[in-house]
N, C-alpha and C positions, 0 to 999 in steps of 0.2 A: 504493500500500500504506500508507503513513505516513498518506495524506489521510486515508483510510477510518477508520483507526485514530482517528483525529482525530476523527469523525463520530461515533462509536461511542462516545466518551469521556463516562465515567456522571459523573453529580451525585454532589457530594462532600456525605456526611449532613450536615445540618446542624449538629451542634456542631462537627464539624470544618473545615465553610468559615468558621463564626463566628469557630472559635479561631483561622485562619490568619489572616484580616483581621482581628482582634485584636493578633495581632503585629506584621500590618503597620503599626497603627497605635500600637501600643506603641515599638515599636523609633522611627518618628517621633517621637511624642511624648520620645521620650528624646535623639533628636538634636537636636529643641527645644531640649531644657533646657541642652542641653551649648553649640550655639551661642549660646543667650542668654548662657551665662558665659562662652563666651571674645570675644564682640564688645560687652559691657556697657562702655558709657561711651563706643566706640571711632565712633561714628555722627557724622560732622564734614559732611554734606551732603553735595550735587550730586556725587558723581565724588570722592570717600572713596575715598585713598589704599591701594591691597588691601593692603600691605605686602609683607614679602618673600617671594618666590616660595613657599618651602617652608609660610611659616605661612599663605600663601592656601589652598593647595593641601588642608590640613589641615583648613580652618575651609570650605571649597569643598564636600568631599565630604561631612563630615556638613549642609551647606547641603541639599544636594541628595537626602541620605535626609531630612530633615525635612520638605523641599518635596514631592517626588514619592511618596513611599511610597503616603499616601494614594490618591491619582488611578491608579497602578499597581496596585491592589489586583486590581478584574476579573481583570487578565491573569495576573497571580501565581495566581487560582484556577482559572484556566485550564489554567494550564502544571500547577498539582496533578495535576489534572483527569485530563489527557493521561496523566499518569505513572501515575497510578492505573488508567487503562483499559488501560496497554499490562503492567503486572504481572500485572493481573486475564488476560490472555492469554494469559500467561507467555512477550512478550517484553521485550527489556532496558530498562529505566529503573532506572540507576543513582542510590543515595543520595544524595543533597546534589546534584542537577541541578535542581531551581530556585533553591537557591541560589546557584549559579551564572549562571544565568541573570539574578539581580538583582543579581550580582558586573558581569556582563558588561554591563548599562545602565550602571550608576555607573562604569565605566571608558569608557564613550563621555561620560557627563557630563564626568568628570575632563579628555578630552581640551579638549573644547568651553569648559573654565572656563581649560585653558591657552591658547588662540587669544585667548578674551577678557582675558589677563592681556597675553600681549602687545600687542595691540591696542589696552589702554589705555597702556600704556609707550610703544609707539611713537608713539600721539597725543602724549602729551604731551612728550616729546622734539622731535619736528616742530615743535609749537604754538608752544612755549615756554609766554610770557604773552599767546601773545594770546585766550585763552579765558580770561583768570583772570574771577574773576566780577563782579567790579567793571568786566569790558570786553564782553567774549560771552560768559559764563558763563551768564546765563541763558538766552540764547540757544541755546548748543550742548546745556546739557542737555533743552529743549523738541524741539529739533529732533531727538534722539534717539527722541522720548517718539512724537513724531505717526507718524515711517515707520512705528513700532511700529503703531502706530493703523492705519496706510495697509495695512499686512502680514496681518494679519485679516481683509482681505478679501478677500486674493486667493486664484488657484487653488493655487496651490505649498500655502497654509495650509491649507486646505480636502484635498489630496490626505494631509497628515501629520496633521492632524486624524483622518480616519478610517481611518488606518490605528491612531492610539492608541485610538480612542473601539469597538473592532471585534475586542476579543480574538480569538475564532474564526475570524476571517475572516485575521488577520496570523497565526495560526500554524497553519493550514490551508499557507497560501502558505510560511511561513518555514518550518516545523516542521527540524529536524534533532536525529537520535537520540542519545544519551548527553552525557558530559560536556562534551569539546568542542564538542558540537554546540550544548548547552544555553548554555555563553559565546558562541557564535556568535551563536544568537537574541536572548541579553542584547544583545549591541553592535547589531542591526540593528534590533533594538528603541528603543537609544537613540538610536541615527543618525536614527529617525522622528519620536522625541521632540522631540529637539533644532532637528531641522529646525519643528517645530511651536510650540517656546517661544524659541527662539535670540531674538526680539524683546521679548521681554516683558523676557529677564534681561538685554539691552541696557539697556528702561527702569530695570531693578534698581540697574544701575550708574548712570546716570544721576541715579537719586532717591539715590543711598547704597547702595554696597553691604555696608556694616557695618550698615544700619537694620535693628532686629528687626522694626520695625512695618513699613517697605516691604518687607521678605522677607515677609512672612506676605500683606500686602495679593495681591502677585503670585502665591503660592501659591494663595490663593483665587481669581485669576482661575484657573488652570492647573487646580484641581479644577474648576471650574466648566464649562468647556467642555469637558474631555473625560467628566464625570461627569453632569452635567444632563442630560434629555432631548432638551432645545430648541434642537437642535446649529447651528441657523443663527440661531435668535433670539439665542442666549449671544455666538455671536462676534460679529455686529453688535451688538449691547449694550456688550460688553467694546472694541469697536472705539471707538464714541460716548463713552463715559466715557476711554479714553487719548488721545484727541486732545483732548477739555476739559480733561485735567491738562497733557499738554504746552501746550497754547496758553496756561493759566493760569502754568505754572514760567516759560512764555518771557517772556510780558509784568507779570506780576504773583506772585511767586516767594511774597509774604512772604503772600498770603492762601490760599495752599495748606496746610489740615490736616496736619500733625505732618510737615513737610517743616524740618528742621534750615539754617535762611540759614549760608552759611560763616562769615559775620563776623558770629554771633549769640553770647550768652553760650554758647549748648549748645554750639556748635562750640569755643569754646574752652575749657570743663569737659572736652569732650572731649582735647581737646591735651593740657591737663595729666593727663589719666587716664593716654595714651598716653605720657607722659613716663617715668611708674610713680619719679621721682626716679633715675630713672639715666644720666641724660644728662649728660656735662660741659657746662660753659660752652661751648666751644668747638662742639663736636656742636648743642647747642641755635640756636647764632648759626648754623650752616651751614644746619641745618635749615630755618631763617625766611628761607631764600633763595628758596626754591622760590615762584611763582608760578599755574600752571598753575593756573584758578578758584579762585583762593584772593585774589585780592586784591594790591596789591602788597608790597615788601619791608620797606617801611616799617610795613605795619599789622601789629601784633604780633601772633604765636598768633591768625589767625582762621580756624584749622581747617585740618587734610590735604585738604578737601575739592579736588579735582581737580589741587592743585598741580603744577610742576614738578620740586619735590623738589633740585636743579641741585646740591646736595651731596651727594645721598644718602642723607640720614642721617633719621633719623624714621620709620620703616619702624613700618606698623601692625602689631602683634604683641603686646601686651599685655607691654612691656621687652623687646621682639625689636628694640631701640633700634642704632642702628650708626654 
C-alpha cells in the first residue's frame, strides 16, 4: 500500500521544487557562513585539535548542514513528493515530516561526528608523541588519506552509494508514514550516508578539521559522486586523486596546496587566535605540553595540530580556553 502510494507520487510544479532546493541551498549557504566564523583563524593542520566536546558538537552539526544539504537535495524532493501524493489522496502526511526527516539525518551525523570525536581522543591518548609530526605525523595522516582512497572502491561503498544516489528507490524500500516515521527515515537515511562518507571525513580530520578550504574541498567530492551522472567514473576519479594526496601529505606534506604544516607560521597565527588573550601563564605552559603531531615540547606554539594536549588545557573553541 505505502509502495504504491510511492509510485503514484506527482511532480512537484516547478516553482515549488525550485523554491524547496532553494532553501536547501540557502539554509547551507548560511551554515557556511556561520562555520566560516566560528572556525576562522582556528585551522593549525594535520589532526587540528576539535576542542571540547560541546563546542565540537556545535560547530559538527552546522558542518554537516553546510556539507550535505546540497547532495540531499533529490531526496528532500522526494520525501515532498511523497507527502504531497498521499494529501492529494487524503491520506495522513503530517506538517513538518520532512522536516523531520532532515532533523532525523543530522542526528545520525551528530552521532557519527561523536565516535569520531572519541576516536581521535582515544588515539591520541594511546599514541602519546609518537605521531607528533616531526616523528609519524606525516605519516599517520597519509595513511588515513589512502584507506580513504582504498574505501571507494569497494563493494560496502558502492552498496551506500546507491542507496544515496537513488531517492525512489531508498524510500520505496524505507518509506514509513507520519512523524515518527519520517525521523525514522531521517536516521536510516543517514546511517547510509554515513556509511558512504565515514572515509572521506576520516580524510577531513586528517587534513584539518577546522580547515574551511578542506571542509569545502571534501564536500565537493561528497556532491560529486552522489550528484554526477558518472556514478562509477566519479568514485574511481575521487579514489585516484585521494591516494595522490595521501601518498603526497605522507612523503612530501609541504608541496600539498593550502594544507597548513603544524610548525608553519599559519599554524601558529592560529595558536595565538585560539589563545583569544585569555589564557594565564600557567594554562599556556601546560598547554605547550601536548605533543601528539605537533612536534615536541620544546618547539613553541607550533599549532593544536594532532597534539596530545597531556594538560588539557587549549581546547579549540574560539576562548572555550581551560
Amino acid at each position: 500500500m505505502e509502495s504504491a502510494s510511492i509510485r503514484r507520487a506527482p511532480p512537484l510544479p516547478g516553482l515549488i521544487q525550485l523554491g524547496l532546493i532553494g532553501l536547501l541551498f540557502a539554509l547551507a549557504g548560511v551554515a557556511w557562513l556561520v562555520t566560516g566564523d566560528q572556525m576562522t583563524g582556528m585551522d593549525a593542520g594535520p589532526g587540528t585539535d576539535p576542542g571540547a566536546l560541546g563546542f565540537f558538537l556545535g560547530v559538527w552539526v552546522v558542518m554537516m548542514a553546510a556539507m550535505m544539504f546540497p547532495s540531499i537535495a533529490p531526496m528532500v524532493t522526494m520525501h515532498v513528493r511523497i507527502q504531497e501524493g498521499r494529501r492529494a489522496k487524503g491520506q495522513s502526511a503530517p506538517i513538518g515530516a520532512t522536516t523531520l526527516f532532515v532533523a532525523g539525518y543530522l542526528i545520525t551525523w551528530t552521532a557519527a561526528g561523536l565516535v569520531g570525536y572519541g576516536l581521535f581522543e582515544l588515539g591520541r591518548t594511546l599514541t602519546g608523541d609518537t605521531f607528533s609530526w616531526h616523528s609519524a605525523g606525516p605519516e599517520l595522516a597519509g595513511g588515513i588519506i589512502v584507506p580513504a582512497a582504498i574505501y571507494q572502491l569497494t563493494p560496502m561503498k558502492d552498496v551506500c552509494l546507491r542507496h544515496c544516489r537513488s531517492p525512489f528507490m531508498f524510500l520505496m524500500e524505507h518509506w514509513k508514514p507520519g512523524r515518527i516515521g519520517a525521523v525514522e527515515v531521517g536516521l536510516r537515511h543517514g546511517a547510509w550516508c554515513v556509511g558512504c562518507c565515514w572515509a572521506l571525513m576520516a580524510g577531513l580530520f586528517a587534513l584539518g578539521v577546522m580547515s574551511i578550504g578542506w571542509m569545502a574541498f571534501i564536500a565537493a567530492l561528497i556532491a560529486a559522486e552522489k550528484l554526477l551522472p558518472w556514478r562509477v567514473a566519479t568514485s574511481r576519479a575521487i579514489a585516484l586523486l585521494l591516494l595522490v594526496l595521501g601518498l603526497t601529505v605522507a612523503i612530501k606534506p609541504s608541496s600539498v596546496p593550502g594544507l597548513t604544516l603544524p610548525d608553519s607560521p599559519e599554524a601558529m597565527k592560529a595558536m595565538r587566535a585560539m589563545e583569544g588573550g585569555s589564557m594565564s601563564g600557567a594554562s599556556m605552559n601546560d598547554s605547550m605540553k601536548g605533543g601528539s603531531m605537533n612536534g615536541s615540547s620544546n618547539d613553541s606554539m607550533q599549532g593544536k595540530s594532532m597534539n596530545g594536549n597531556s594538560g588539557g588545557s587549549m581546547r579549540a573553541g574560539k576562548g572555550e580556553m581551560k
